[in-house]
Structure formats: C-alpha cells, structure tokens
N, C-alpha and C positions, 0 to 999 in steps of 0.2 A: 864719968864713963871711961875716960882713957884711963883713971888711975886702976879702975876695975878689969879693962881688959890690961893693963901689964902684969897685975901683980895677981889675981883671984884666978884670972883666966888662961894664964901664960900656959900651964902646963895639956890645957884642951889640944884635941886633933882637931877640931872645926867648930864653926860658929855656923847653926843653920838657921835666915833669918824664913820664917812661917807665916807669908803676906795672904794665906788663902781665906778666901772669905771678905778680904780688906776692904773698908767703906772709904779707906782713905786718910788724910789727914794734914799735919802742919807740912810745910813745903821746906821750913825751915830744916827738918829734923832730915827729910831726903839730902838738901845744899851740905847735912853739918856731918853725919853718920857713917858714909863712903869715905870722908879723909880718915878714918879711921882704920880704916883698911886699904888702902892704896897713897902713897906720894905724890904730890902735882895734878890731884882729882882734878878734871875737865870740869868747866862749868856748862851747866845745859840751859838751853835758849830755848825760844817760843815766839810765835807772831799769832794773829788774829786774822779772821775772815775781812778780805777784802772788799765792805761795799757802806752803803751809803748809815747803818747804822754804827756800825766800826768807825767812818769818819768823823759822823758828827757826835759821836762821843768820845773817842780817845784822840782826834787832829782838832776841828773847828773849837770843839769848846772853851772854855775859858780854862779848865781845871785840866786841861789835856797836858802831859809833862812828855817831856824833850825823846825820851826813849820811845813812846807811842808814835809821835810824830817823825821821826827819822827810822821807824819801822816803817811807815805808812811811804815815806816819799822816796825811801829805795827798792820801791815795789815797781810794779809796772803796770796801764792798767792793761786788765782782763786778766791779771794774776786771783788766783783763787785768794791768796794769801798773801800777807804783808813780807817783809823781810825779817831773818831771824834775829831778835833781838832780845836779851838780858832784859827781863822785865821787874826782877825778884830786887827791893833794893836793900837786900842785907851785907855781912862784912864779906871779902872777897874769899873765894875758897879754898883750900889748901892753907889754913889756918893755924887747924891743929894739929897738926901732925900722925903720920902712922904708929899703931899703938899695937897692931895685929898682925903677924904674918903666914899663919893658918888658912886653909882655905875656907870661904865665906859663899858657898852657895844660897841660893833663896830659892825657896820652895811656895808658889802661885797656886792661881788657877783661874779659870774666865769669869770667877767674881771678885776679883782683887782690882779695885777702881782706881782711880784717882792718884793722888799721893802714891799708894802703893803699887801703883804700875809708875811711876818715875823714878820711884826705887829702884822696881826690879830693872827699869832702862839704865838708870848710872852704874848699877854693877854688871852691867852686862856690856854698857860701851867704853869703859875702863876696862874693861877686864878685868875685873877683881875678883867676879864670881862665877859659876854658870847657873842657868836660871832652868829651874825643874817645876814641871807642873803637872798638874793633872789634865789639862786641857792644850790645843797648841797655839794659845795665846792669851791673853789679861783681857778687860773687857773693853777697850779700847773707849772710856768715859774720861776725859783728861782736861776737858775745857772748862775754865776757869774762870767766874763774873769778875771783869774789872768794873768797877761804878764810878761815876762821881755824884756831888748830890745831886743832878739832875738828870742823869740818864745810869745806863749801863752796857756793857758790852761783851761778847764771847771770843775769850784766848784759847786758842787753840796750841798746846803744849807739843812740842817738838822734841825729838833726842838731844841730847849733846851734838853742837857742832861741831866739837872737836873730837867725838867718839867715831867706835868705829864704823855707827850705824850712820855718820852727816848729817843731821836735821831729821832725817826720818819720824814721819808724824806718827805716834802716838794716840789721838783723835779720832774715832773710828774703826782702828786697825788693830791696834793692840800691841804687847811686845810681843813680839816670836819667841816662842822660850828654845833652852837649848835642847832640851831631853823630856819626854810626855810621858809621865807614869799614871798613866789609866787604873789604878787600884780599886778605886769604889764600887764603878761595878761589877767587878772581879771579885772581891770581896763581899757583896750582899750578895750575889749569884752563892758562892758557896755555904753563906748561913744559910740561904732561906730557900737553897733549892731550886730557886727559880732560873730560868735562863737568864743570859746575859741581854738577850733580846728587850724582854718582861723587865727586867730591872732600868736598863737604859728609859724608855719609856716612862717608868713610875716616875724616874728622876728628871727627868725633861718635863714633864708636867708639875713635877711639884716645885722644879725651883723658875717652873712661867709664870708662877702664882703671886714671888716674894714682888717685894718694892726694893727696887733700884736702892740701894742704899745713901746714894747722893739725891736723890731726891726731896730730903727732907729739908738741906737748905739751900741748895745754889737753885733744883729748882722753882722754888717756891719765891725766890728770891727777883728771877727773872720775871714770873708768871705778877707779882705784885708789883717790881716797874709795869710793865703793860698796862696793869687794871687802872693805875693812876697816868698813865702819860696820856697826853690831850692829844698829840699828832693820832695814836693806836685806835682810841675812842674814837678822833673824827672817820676813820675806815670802817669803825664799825658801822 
C-alpha cells in the first residue's frame, strides 16, 4: 500500500476513505493505515468497565496479563472505568511511514460500527482528516470481548490519549463528526415525490428492522460464555 499511494496515487487531489454502512473490522488495519497519512500517528488507548466481572476476569485470573491489571489498580473504586491503557499488543505505531500528503477525509454515518468508528476517531484526533457523515455521529458500538479460556470480559474503547479528543469514549456515544450531509432523504424526497417528512419515516423504520451488524460474533460470543458459565446458571 505505501508503494501504491507514492507512485499510482501521487498525482490524486484526495483520498476519500467511505466507512458508511461499516460492520467493522481488524483493529490492526485502523493501528497500521493512519501512519500512512500523518507522521508520529498517536496511539489510541481503552479501559474496561469497572466491576466484579471485569476483575475476576482480566485482574484475579490466572491468564490476566500485566496491562489488564495495571489498568484496573490505577483506577479508583466507584470509577465507572478502569485507567486508559494500550491493550492492542501489535508493533509500536508510527512504523511506517507517511506515504500521502493530500487530504484524507472519511465519509460515516450512524451505522459505521466498531473498527470503523476508531477509524473515523484516529483521523479525526490526529488531524489528518475531517469526518463527513450523513448522520451527527457513528453508532457509538466499540466494546470489544477480551476472553480467556475461562471467562470473558467487555473493553470499552476510548479515543487517543494523546489526540485532540483525550480519552473520549467512543462506547455509546459515538464519534462527533465534523460536517452532516443529510443527502438521502433529500434525494428520495425528490425521486419519488414524497416529502421529506414521509421519507425520513420510511427510513427510520426500515433501518429498525436490520441486525446490528456486530451481532453475529461478539454477540453471540458473550451470550455463549453465560449459557456455559456455572456462577450465571446458579442466578438462574
């Protein structure tokens, strides 16, 4: 890809990356993609919900590793959440180098999940890009199964601590994008006639209907630890 953006792509006005719709994806590919377009890319952190399932799976356990547990004991309790901590254990970032110096917007929208809303967050708390959506925020779905083979647990994904947004969660909330192009149903109002009222409407019900697009493995993933863990069954 670097050799592709110097030489194929040099002569482009911009690179627009099109995360709408996103189910998501490798986490790696968000850590490796951004050095490609900025120098000294920030790395982005995450902590986990602070309470007794979080501990006894990523502190008490036997498989719990050293960044889990020094997340957990620079917390404080009655903290919702642990301390921000590098959980990802791939090569460090700012690796490979800037290969692009065009501008690299990204174009959302409030079903771009996972992966693709921590995208749109490293280019948006580097600066590298501004983030344009159709909606004025990602779907704020960002939490992440850490397991070991006896339990599992939910990460809750954070901004860059070193960006411009601080740790800002992610989780719930969503990214703030920078600029809302409301087009869709501005555009099916003037195919079909209809008001903009009438379209809005169609479209709110038809996309109440879909599945979560992470649903098929984180959470089914969760829902099958519970079906097997003996603490869960004895509450039942």
């Amino acid at each position: 890809m670097h050799a592709f953006l110097l030489n194929e792509l040099k002569d482009t006005d911009s690179i627009v990356f099109d995360l709408r719709d996103n189910g998501g994806g490798s986490i790696f590919f968000v850590k490796a993609i951004p050095q490609l377009f900025k120098p000294d890319f920030p790395e982005s952190s995450s902590k986990y919900l602070r309470n007794k399932i979080g501990y006894n799976s990523l502190v008490a356990s036997q498989y719990a590793e050293k960044t889990w547990i020094d997340s957990w004991n620079e917390s404080k309790s009655g903290d919702r959440h642990t301390a921000l901590k590098q959980f990802d254990m791939f090569e460090p970032t700012s690796t490979l180098g800037q290969a692009y110096l065009k501008p690299t917007p990204v174009f959302n929208n409030g079903r771009s999940f996972s992966a693709g809303e921590l995208f749109s967050a490293a280019i948006q708390d580097s600066q590298t890009g501004t983030i344009f959506s159709e909606d004025g925020e990602t779907s704020g779905s960002v939490a992440n199964v850490l397991d070991t083979p006896t339990s599992c647990a939910s990460v809750t994904a954070a901004r860059c601590a070193t960006g411009v947004n601080n740790g800002k969660l992610i989780e719930d909330i969503g990214v703030a994008v920078d600029s809302v192009l409301s087009t869709a149903v501005l555009q099916q109002a003037a195919s079909t006639g209809k008001t903009t009222q009438e379209i809005a409407i169609e479209l709110a019900k038809k996309r109440s209907l879909e599945h979560n697009p992470i649903y098929g493995h984180r959470g089914t993933k969760v829902i099958k630890w519970l079906i097997n863990s003996a603490e869960w069954n004895q509450k039942l």
